[in-house]
VOGU-3710 file (C-alpha; in Angstrom, 3 decimals, decimal comma):
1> xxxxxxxxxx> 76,049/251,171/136,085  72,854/250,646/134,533  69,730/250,444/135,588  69,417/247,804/137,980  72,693/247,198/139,114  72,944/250,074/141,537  71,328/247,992/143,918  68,283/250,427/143,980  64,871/248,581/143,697  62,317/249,042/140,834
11> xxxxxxxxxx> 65,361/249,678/138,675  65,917/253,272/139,986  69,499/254,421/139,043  69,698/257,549/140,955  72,431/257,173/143,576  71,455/255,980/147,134  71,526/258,837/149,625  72,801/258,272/153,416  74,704/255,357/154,542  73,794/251,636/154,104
21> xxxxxxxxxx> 71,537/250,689/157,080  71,783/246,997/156,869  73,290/245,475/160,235  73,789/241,955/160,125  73,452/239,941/163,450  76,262/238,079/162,439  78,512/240,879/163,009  77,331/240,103/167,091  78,161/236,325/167,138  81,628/236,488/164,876
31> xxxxxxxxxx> 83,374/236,761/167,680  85,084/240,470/166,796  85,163/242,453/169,949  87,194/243,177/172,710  88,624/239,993/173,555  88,374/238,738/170,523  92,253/237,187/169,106  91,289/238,326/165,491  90,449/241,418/165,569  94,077/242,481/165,712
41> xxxxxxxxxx> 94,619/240,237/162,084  92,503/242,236/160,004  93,829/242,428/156,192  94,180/245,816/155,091  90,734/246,607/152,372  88,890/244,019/154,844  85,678/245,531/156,363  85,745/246,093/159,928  82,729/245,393/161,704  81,143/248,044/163,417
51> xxxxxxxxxx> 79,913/248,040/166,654  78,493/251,352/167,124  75,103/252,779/164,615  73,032/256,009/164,501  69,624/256,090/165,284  68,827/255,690/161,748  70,177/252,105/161,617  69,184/251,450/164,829  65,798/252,267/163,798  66,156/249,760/161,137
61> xxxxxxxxxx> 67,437/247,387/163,359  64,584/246,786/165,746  62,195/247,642/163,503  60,967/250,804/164,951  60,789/254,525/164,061  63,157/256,622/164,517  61,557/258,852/166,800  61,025/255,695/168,858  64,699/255,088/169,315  64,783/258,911/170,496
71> xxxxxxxxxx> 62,140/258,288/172,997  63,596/255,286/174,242  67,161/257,106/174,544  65,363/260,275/176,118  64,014/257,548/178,887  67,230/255,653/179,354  66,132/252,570/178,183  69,026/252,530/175,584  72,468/253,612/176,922  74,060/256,078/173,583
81> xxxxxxxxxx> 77,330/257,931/173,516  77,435/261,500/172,151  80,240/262,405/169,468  79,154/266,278/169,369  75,684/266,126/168,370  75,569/262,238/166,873  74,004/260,164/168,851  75,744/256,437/168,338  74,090/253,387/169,948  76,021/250,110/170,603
91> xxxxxxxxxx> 74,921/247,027/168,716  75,280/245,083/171,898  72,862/247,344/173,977  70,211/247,069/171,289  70,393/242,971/171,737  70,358/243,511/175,425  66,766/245,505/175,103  65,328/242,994/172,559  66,503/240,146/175,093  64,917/242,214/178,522
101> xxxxxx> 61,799/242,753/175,846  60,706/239,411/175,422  57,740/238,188/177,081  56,207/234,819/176,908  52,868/233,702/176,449  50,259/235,830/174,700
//
């Protein structure tokens, strides 16, 4: 790849450390979860869309720090499930916070 086409900005063509953070909302309103009837017909090579992200991408996600996440696991604000020492948040939980977060008015 050359420069520019490794998706890096500014050109950059060192490789990308970590995973890819970007979560799309869409993932949340395609319909793919439990009760869903297609996510048994998934094509084999097709992306399966996660439900579950680290603190890292959930970071990203709400558009917080990551030390905030921590804080608001360490409360209980956030429900998580431990996999040894990962911590894994569920995408539904983080649009369940945003949703008890809004406020109206100024």
């Amino acid at each position: 790849m050359g420069a520019g086409q490794d998706g890096n900005a500014g050109g950059n063509s060192r490789p990308v450390r970590g995973h890819s953070v970007g979560i799309a909302t869409a993932q949340l309103s395609e319909g793919v979860g439990p009760a869903s009837p297609s996510r048994d017909k998934v094509s084999p090579g097709a992306p399966l869309a996660r439900r579950l992200c680290s603190i890292a991408e959930a970071s990203h996600y709400l558009a917080v720090s990551t030390w905030t996440v921590r804080e608001m696991v360490w409360r209980g604000d956030l429900l998580h499930i431990r996999q040894g020492r990962r911590v894994l948040l569920d995408l539904r939980d983080l649009e369940a916070w945003v949703d008890r977060a809004k406020v109206r008015g100024v």
